[in-house]
DRENBAZA-798277 format. One record per residue (C-alpha): residue number from 1; residue in one letter; x, z negated, y negated. Coordinates in steps of 0.1 Angstrom, whole numbers, plus 5000, padded with zeros to 4 digits. Each point is the difference from the previous one (the first is absolute). Example, Ala and Ser with C-alpha at 12.3 -4.5 7.8 and 13.67 -1.06 7.14 Angstrom:
<sites>
+-----+---------+------+------+------+
! num ! residuo !    X !    Z !    Y !
+-----+---------+------+------+------+
!   1 !       A ! 5123 ! 4922 ! 5045 !
!   2 !       S ! 5014 ! 5007 ! 4966 !
+-----+---------+------+------+------+
</sites>
This chain:
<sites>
+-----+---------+------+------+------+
! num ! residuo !    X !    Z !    Y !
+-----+---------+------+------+------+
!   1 !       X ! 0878 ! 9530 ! 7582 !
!   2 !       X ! 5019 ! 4998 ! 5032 !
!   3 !       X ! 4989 ! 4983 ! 5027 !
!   4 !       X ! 5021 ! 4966 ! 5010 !
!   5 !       X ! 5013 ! 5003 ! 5038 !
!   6 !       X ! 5000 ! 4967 ! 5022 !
!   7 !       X ! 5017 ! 5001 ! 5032 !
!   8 !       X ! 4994 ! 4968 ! 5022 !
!   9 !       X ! 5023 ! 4998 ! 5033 !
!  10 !       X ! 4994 ! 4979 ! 5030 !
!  11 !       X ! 5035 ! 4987 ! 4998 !
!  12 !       X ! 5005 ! 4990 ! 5042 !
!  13 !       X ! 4978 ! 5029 ! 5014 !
!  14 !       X ! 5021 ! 5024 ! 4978 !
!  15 !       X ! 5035 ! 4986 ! 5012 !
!  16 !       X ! 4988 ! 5000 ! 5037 !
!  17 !       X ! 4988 ! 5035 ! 4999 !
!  18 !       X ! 5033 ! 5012 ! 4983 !
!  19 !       X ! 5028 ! 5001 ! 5023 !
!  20 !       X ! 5026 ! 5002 ! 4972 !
!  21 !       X ! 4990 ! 4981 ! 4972 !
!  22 !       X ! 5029 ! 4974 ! 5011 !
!  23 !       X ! 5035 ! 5007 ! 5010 !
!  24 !       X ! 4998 ! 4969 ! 5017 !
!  25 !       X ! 4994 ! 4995 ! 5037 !
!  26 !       X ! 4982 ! 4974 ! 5014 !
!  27 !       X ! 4975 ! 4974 ! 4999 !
!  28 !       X ! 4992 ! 4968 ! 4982 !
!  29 !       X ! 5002 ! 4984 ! 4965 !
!  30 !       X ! 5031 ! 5017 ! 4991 !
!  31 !       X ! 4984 ! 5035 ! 5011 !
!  32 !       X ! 4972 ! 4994 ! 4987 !
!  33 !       X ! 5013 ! 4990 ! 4963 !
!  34 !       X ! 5026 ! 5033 ! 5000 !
!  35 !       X ! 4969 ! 5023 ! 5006 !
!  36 !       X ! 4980 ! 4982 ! 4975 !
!  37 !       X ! 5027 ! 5003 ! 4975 !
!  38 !       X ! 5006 ! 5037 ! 5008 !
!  39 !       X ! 4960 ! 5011 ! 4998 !
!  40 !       X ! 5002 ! 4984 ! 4966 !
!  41 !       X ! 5028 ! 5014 ! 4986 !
!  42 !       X ! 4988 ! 5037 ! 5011 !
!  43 !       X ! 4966 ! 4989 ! 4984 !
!  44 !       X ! 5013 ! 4993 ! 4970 !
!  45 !       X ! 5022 ! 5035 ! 4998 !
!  46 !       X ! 4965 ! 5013 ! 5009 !
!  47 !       X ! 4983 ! 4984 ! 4973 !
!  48 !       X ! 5025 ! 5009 ! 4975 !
!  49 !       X ! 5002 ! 5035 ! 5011 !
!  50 !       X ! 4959 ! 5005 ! 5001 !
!  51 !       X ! 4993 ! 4975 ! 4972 !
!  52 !       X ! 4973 ! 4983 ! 5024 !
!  53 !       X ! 4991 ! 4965 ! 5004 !
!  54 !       X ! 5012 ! 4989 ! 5032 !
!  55 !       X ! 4986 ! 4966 ! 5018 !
!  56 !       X ! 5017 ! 4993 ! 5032 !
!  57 !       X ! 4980 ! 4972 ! 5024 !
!  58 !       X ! 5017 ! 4981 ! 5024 !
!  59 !       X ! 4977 ! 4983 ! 5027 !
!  60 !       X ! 5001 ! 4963 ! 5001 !
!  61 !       X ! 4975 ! 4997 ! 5022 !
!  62 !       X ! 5021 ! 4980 ! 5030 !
!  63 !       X ! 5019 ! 4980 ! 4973 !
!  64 !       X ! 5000 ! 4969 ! 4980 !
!  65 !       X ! 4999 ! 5012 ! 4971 !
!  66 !       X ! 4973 ! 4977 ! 4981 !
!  67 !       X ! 4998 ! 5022 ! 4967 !
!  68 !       X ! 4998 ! 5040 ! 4993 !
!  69 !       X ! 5034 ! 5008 ! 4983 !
!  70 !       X ! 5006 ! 5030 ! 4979 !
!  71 !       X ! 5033 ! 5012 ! 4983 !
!  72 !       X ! 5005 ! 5026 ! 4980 !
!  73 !       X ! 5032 ! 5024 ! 5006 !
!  74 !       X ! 5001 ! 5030 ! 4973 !
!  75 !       X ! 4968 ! 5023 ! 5010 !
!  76 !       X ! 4997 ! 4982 ! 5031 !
!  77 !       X ! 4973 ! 4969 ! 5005 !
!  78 !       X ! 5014 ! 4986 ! 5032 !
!  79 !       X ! 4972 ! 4976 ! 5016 !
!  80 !       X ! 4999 ! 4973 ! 5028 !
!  81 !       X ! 4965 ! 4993 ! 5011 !
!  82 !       X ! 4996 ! 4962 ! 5005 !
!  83 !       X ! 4989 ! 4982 ! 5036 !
!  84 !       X ! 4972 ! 5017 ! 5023 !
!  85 !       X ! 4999 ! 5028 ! 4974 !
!  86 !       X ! 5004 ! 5033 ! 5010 !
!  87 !       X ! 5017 ! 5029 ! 4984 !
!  88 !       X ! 4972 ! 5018 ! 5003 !
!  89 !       X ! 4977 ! 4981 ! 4989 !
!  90 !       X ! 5023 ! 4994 ! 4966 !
!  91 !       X ! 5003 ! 5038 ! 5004 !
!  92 !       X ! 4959 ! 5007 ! 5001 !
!  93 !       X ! 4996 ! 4974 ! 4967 !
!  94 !       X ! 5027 ! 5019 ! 4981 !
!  95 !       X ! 4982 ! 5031 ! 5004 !
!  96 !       X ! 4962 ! 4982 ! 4993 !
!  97 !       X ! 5017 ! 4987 ! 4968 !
!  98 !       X ! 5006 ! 5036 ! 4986 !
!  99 !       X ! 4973 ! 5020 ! 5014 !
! 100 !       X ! 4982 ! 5002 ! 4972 !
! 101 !       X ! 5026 ! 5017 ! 4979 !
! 102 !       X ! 5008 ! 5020 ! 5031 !
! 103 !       X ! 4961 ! 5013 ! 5003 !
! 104 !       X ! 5006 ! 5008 ! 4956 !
! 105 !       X ! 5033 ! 5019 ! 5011 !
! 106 !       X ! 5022 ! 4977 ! 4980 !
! 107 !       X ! 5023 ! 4988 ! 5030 !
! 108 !       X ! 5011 ! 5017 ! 5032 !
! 109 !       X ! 4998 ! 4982 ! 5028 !
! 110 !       X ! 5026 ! 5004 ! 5032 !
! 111 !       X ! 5005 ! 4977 ! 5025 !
! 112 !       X ! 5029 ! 5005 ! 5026 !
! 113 !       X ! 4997 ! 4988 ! 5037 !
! 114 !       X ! 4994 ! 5010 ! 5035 !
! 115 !       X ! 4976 ! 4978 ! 5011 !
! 116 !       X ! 4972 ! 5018 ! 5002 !
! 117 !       X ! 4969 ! 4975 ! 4995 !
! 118 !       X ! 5017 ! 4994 ! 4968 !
! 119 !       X ! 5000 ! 5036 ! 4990 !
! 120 !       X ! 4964 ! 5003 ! 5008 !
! 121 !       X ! 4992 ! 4972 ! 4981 !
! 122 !       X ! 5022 ! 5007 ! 4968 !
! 123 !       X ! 4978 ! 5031 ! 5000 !
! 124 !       X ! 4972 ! 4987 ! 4991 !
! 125 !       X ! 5015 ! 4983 ! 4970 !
! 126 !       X ! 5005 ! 5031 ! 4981 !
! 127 !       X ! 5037 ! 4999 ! 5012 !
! 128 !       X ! 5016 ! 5031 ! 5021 !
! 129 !       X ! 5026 ! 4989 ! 5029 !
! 130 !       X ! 5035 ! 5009 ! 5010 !
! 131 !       X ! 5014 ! 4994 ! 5034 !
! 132 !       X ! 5035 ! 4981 ! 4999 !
! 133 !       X ! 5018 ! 5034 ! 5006 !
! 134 !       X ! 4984 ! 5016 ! 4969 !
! 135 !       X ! 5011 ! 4973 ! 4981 !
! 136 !       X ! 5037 ! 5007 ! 5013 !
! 137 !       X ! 4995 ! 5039 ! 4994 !
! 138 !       X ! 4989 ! 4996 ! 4966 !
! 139 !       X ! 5029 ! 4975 ! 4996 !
! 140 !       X ! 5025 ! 5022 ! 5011 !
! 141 !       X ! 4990 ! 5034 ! 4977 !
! 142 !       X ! 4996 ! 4979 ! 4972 !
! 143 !       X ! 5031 ! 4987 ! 4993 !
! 144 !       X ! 5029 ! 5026 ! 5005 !
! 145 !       X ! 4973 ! 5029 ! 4992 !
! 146 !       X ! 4993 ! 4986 ! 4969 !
! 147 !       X ! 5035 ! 4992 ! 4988 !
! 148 !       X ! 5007 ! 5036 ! 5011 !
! 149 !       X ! 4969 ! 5012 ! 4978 !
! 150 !       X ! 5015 ! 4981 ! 4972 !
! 151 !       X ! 5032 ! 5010 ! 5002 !
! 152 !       X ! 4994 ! 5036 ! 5000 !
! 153 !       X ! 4977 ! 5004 ! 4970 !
! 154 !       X ! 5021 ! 4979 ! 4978 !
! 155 !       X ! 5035 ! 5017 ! 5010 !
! 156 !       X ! 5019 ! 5020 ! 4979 !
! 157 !       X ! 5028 ! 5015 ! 5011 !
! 158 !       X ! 5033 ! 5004 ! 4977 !
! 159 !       X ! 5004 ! 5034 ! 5014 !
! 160 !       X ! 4968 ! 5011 ! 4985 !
! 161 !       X ! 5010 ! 4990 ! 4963 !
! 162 !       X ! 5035 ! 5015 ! 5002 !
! 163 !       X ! 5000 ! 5036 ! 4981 !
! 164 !       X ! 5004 ! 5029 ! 5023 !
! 165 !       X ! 5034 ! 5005 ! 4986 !
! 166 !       X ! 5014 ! 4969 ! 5009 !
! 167 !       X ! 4987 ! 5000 ! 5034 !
! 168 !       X ! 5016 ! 5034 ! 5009 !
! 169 !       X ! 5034 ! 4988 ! 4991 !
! 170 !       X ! 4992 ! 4964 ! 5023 !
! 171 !       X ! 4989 ! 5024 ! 5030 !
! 172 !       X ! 5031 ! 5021 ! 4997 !
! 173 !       X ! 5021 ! 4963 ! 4993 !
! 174 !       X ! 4987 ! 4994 ! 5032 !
! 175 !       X ! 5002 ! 5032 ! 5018 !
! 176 !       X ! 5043 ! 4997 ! 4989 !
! 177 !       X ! 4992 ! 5030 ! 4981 !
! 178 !       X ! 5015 ! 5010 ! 4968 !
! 179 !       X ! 4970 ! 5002 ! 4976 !
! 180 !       X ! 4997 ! 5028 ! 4977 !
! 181 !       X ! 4972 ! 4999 ! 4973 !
! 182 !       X ! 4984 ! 5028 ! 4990 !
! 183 !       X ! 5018 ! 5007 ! 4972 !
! 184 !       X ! 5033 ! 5003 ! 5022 !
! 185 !       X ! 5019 ! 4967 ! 4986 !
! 186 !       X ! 5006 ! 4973 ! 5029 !
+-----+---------+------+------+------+
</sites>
């Protein structure tokens, strides 16, 4: 039986440690709500590519937000934590929630962020961590590398079911040779 994968990101720690998760400069709302978008779309290529369960926690904390909301996009559970919670603290109840199938060795664990309290703590909840840049490694060789990996084992080339014959007379076609078979007729 494999083991289910869960991968829970701390949404704003991640986009502030990477650099270039937005093309878009700046600050503010509008910032903000590009890199947002952008860390959720690679999550969701992520997830697709790894076949993980991805949650992605956004931090509330300073806002008005009187409820928890969560919404589901493909693989990705994208959370907003409601007012005076934490991310983290949503973060460390995710991982007490499915500890016990982590200590059977029915789920994996993995929770991505740089702060390091948190990745102290997340330790202790059967969960391994990943800084932010991890996360964007593991990102980055997932996707193209496994199209590649894909592409290559399931390729067949036209060339290779051609009879030897036939592709003699193409090379010398291409060569502007006059083919001769080996009979001696053209």
């Amino acid at each position: 039986m494999n083991r289910q994968k869960l991968l829970v990101v701390d949404g704003y720690n991640v986009i502030n440690a990477w650099k270039s998760v937005s093309s878009v400069q700046g600050g503010g709302r509008e910032w903000l709500a590009d890199a947002r978008d952008q860390l959720t779309a690679k999550l969701q290529n992520y997830a697709g590519y790894t076949g993980q369960k991805v949650v992605l926690v956004f931090d509330a904390y300073l806002s008005q937000r009187p409820t928890r909301t969560e919404e589901q996009m493909g693989p990705v559970t994208v959370v907003y934590t409601q007012k005076g919670e934490t991310a983290d603290h949503y973060i460390e109840r995710l991982c007490d929630q499915w500890a016990e199938r982590a200590e059977l060795g029915l789920v994996e664990i993995r929770v991505a962020t740089s702060d390091l309290l948190e990745q102290t703590l997340v330790l202790g909840r059967y969960a391994t961590r990943l800084s932010s840049r991890e996360l964007l490694r593991e990102i980055h060789a997932a996707g193209p590398e496994q199209r590649r990996q894909e592409f290559r084992s399931d390729r067949t080339l036209l060339i290779d079911r051609v009879p030897e014959d036939v592709r003699r007379r193409l090379e010398s076609l291409r060569r502007g040779e006059q083919y001769q078979s080996e009979d001696g007729n053209p």
